[in-house]
N, C-alpha and C positions, 0 to 999 in steps of 0.2 A: 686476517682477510678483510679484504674491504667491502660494505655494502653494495648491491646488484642498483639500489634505489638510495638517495638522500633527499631530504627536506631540507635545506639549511636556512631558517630564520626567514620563513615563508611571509611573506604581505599582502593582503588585499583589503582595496576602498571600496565600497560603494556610496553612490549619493546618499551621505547623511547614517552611514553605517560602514564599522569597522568590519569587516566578514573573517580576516584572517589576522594576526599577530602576534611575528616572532615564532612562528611554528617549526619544530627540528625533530626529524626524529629517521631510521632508517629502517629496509628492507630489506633482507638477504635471501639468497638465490636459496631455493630449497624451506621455505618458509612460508606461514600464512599470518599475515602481520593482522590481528582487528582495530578498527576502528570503531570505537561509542564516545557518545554524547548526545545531549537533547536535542531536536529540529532547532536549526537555526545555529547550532555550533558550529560553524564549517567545514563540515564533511566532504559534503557534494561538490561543496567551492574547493575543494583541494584537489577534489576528484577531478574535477572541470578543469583547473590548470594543468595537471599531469594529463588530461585528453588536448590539451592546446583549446579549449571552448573559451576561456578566459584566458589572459596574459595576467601573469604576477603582475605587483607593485614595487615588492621588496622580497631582494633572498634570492635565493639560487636553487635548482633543481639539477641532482647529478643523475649521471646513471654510468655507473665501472668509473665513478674519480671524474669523468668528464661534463662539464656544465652544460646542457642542452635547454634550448629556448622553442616553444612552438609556437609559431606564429597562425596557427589553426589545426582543424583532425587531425588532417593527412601527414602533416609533418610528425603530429605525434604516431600515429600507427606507421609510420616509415620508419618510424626508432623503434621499432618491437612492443609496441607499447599499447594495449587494448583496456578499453574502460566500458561499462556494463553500467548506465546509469540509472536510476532510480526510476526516472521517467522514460517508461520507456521510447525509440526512437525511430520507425519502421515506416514503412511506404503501403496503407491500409489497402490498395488496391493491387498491387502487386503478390504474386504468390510467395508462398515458403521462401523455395527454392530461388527464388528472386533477388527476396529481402535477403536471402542469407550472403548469395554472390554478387552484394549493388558493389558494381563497381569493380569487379573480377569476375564476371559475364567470362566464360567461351565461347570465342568466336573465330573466326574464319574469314579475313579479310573484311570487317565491321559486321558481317553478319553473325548473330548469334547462334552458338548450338543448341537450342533448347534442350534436344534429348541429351546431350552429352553432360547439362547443368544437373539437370533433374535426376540423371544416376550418380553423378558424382554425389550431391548430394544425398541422394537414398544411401549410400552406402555411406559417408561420414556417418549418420542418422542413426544408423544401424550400428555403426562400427561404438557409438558415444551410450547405446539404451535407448535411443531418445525415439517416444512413438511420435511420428507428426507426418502428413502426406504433405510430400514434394510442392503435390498440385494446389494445394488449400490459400485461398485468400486470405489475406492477415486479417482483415474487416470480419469475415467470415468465425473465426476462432475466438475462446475464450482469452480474459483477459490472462489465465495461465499460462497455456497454449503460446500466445506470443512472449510471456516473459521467456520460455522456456527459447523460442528462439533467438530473441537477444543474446541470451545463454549462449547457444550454438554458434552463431554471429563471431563473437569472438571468439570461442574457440577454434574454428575454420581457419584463423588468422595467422596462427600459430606462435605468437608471442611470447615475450621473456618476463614482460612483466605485465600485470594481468591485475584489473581492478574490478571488486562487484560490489554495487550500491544496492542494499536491502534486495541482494536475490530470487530470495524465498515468500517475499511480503504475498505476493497472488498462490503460489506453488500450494498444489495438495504434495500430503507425505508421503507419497510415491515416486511425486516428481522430485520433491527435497533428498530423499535418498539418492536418487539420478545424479543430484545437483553434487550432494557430497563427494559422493566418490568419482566424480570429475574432481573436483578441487583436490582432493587426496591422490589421484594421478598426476594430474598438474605438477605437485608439490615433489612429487615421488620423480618428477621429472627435471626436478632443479630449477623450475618456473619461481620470481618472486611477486606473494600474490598480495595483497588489499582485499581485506573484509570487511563492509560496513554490515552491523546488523542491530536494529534494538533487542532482539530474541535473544535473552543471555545464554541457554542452553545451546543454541547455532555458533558462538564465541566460544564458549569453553570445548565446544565438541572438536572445532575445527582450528582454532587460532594458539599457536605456540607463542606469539607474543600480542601486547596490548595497547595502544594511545589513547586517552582520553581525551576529549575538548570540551572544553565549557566556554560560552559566550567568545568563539574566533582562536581560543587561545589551549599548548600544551596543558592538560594538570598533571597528568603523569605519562611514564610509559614503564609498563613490567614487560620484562623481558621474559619472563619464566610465568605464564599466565595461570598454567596448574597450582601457584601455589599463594596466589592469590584469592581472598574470601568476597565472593559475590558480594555482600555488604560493602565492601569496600569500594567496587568499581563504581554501584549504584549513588556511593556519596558522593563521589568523586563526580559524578557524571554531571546531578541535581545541585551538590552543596549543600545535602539536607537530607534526613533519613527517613525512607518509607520502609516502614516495619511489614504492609500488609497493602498491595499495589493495589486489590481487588476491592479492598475496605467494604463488603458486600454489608447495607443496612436492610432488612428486611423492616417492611413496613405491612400493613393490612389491606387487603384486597378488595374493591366493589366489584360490585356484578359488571359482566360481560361489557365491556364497552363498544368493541368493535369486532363484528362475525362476518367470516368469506364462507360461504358456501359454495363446492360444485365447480371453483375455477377449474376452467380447462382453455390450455393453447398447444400451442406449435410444440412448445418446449418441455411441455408437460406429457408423461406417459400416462398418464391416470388423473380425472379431476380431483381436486385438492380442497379441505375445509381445513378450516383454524379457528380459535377465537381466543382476543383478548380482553384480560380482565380491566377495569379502571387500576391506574398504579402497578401493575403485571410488567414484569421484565420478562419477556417468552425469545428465548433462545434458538438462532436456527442453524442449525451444523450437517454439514454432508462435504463430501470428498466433491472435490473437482469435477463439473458436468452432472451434478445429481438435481442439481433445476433450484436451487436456493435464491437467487437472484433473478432470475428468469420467470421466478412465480410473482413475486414482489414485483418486476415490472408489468406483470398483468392486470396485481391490486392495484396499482396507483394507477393506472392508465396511460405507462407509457408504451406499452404494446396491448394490441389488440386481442380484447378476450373474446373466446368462442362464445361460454356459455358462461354464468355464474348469479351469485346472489350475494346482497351484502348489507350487512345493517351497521349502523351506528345509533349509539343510545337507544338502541331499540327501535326505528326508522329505518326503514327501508330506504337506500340510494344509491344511486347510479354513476358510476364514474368509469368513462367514454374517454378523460383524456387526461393529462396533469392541471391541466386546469381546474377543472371540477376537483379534482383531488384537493388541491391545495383550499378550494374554498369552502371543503366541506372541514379541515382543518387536517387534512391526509397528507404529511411530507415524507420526501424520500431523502436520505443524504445516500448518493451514490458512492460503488466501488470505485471506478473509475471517473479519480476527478479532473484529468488531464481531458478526457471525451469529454465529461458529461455533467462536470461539476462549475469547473471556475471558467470564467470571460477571461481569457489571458490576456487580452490587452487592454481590460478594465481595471479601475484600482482598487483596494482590500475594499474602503468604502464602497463602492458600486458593487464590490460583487458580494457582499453581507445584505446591502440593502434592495437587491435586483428583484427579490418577491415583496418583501414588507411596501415597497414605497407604495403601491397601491393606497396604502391609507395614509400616506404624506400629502396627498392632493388637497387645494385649495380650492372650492368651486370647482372641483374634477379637471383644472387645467395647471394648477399651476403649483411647482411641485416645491415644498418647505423645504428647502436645503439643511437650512437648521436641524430638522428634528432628524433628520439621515445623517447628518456629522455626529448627533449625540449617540445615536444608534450605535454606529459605527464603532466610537471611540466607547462604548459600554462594552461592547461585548469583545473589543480589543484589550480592554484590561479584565474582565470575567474569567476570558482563556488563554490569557498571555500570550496574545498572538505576536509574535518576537518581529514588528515591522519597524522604521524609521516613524512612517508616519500611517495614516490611513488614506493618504492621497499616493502614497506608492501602490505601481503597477502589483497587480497578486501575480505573476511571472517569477518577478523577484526571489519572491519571496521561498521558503524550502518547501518541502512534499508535504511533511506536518504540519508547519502553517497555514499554508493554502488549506487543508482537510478543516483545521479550526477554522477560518474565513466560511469554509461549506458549512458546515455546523451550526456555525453564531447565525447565518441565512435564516437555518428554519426556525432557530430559538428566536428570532426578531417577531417570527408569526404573534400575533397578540392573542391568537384563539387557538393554540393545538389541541390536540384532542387525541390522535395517531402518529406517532414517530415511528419510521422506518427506518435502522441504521445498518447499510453494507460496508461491511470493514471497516468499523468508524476506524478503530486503530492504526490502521495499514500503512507500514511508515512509520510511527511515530513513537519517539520515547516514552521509557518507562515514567519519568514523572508528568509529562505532558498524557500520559493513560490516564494515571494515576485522575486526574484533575477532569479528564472526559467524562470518567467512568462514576465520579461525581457529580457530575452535570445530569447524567443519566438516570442518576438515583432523585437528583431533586425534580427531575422532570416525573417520573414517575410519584413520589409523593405529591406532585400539585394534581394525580388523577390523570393525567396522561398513559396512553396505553402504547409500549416497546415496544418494538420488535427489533429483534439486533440479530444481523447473521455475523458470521466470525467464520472463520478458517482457521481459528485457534482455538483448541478443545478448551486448555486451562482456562482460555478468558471466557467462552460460554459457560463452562462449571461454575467460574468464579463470580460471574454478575448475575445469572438469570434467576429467575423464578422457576419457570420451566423451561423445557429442552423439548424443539421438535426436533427429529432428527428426517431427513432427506436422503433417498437411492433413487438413482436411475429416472431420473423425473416425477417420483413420485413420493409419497408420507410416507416412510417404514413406520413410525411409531413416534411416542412423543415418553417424556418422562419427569415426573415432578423433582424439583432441587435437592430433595430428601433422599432419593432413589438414583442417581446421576452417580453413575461415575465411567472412567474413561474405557475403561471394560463393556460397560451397559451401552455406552452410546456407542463407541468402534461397532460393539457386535449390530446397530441396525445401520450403522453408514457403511458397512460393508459388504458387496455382492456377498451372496450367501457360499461362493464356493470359497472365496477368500476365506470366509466364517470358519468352513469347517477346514481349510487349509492349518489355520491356523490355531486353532484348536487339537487338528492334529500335532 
């Protein structure tokens, strides 16, 4: 029987980069084919040409033995054919229900049926698990929240062949179950589906078969993924073997470096206190909507705090905005780098050097080019930020790139003192972790004080020092590294009825 999908001997240029070569491999109908490899292998670019966002160079793209060409979306989604990218792609002011029908609106002679959109919708909604109100603004919702309607997006489409770029990267594990067993329907329904994930447990739970890519190009593909050893795919992926992704070095602790007293906001159910140590990796984990990022944009100053109190090295200070933050040596690398992170149509260089240049100035006007190219290209080889050059646009560039671009920003600072990381990971390969979560540790031995929120338990167990853990807007409780494990922390991220549900 012949494949529902073919690759045959796939091609892609960009300026000054090979993205795709010589790529083949196939999909069959009733199947969940994965895709791994590190940021910058051609994942998304393969992903992009089978959505028609790119055109090939070279090769051919079947689908049932017939060669199809898309010369933009719509031709591809008129071939049955739905992609779930990475990034995600939605209309912020528009509702749910909106975003989910752009462009297959009911209507009545050009006028729209609102109520007729908003039940059809409610009841797909229903019919799929999925909690989300019709009426909700996408601006308005978590970054979950909207992944999950991307999610929904293509499924309303009803397609044969079905692509998802890192899914689950925002998802809490209520929503990731939701997610699965969609896919496990799908599949059940003879759909041929595309899995990208770096989460190797999300690959072995869900994908019957496997492609790897390293630097554009096939290295393997198993067809029988059950009977392949994790070790293997992870060589395959890097070229190189990591024994121990989390490599946790403990190091010795000084006193308190940085204390929040009393934050209280919008978002918050109860005022909130913390403090970290000098060198302290402090862990922050809660379920989806439990205010982990929502408190963090309080401490730095990108939304407005009620009440609070806050020291560093012992000094009382006040920080009103990201400004003040940043000068007091307080950075934030955000969740969301597509909002809130990178200049897209800045290049890696500008968008690494967008806070540091401040001290590139010459007589306060005039600004050293030089020492921003060296900048640039330092911390472009520090974390193998996979670009042509450092004057290419960060657009270009993949999801994990761009995140390291964010990164090497606030490692440019020449005076930190508070690092704040939301999902540094998110996105991003296991060796490209691997190499973060090193950076992480030497920041921390120069006396820097962590804070790292994660939506992955393992990787909170695996680096922190301590563990706060977050409900409902509020601190359940916090737990030293000794004490941690995924039992101890579930039980204070989880409503208390969940607790004893499941306990029963």
């Amino acid at each position: 029987m012949s494949a529902t999908l073919r690759f045959d001997n796939i091609g892609k240029v960009f300026p000054g980069a090979r993205a795709l070569d010589g790529v083949s491999f196939d999909v069959n109908a009733g199947e969940v084919h994965g895709l791994m490899g590190e940021n910058g292998a051609g994942k998304s670019t393969l992903l992009k040409i089978l959505g028609g966002e790119y055109q090939l160079d070279s090769g051919r793209v079947l689908i049932d033995d017939k060669e199809v060409k898309f010369a933009c979306a719509a031709m591809s989604i008129a071939s049955g054919i739905a992609v779930i990218h990475q990034e995600l792609q939605y209309v912020p002011d528009l509702t749910v229900s909106e975003n989910l029908l752009l462009g297959a609106l009911p209507n009545s002679f050009g006028w729209v049926n609102k109520r007729a959109a908003k039940q059809h919708v409610r009841d797909r909604l229903h019919a799929m698990g999925v909690d989300l109100d019709p009426n909700a603004k996408l601006r308005k919702l978590s970054i979950a929240q909207r992944q999950m309607v991307e999610i929904c997006k293509v499924l309303l489409r009803n397609a044969r062949v079905i692509a998802l770029d890192e899914p689950t990267s925002s998802l809490s594990h209520r929503e990731t179950e939701v997610l699965f067993k969609l896919v496990r329907d799908l599949k059940a329904d003879n759909r041929a589906l595309i899995y990208i994930s770096h989460r190797m447990d999300e690959i072995y739970e869900l994908c019957d078969a496997c492609t790897i890519f390293r630097d554009g190009r096939k290295i393997a593909s198993h067809l029988a993924l059950a009977d392949v050893p994790r070790d293997t795919l992870v060589q395959e992926m890097v070229g190189r073997e990591i024994s121990d992704i989390y490599n946790y070095r403990s190091r010795p602790l000084g006193e308190v470096r940085f204390s929040v007293k009393n934050v209280q906001g919008d978002a918050l159910s109860a005022p909130a206190s913390f403090d970290v140590k000098r060198g302290e990796i402090v862990g922050f984990f809660g379920l989806v909507g439990a205010g982990r990022s929502e408190l963090m944009h309080l401490v730095y100053g990108a939304d407005k705090k009620k009440d609070s109190s806050m020291t560093l090295d012992g000094k009382d200070i006040k920080v009103r905005s990201t400004g003040e933050a940043i000068r007091h040596g307080i950075v934030l690398c955000p969740e969301d780098r597509k909002e809130e992170g990178i200049v897209a149509m800045a290049t890696v260089a500008e968008n690494i050097n967008i806070s540091c240049r401040r001290h590139y100035l010459r007589a306060g006007l005039f600004l050293d080019r030089k020492k921003e190219a060296q900048t640039a290209d330092r911390f472009i080889q520090l974390l193998k930020i996979k670009t042509p050059s450092r004057r290419q646009c960060i657009r270009f560039l993949s999801g994990g790139n761009q995140q390291k671009a964010i990164l090497s920003r606030w490692l440019a600072e020449p005076d930190l003192k508070v690092v704040i990381l939301d999902e540094p990971t998110r996105g991003i390969d296991v060796g490209a972790k691997h190499e973060i979560y090193n950076v992480i540790y030497q920041l921390a031995e120069r006396g820097c004080a962590i804070v790292m929120i994660s939506s992955e338990l393992p990787e909170v167990l695996g680096v922190s020092d301590r563990i706060v853990v977050m409900r409902q807007g509020r601190i359940a409780g916090e737990l030293p590294r000794e004490q941690a494990s995924e039992q101890e922390v579930l039980s204070l991220a989880l409503p208390q009825s969940e607790t004893v549900a499941q306990a029963a």
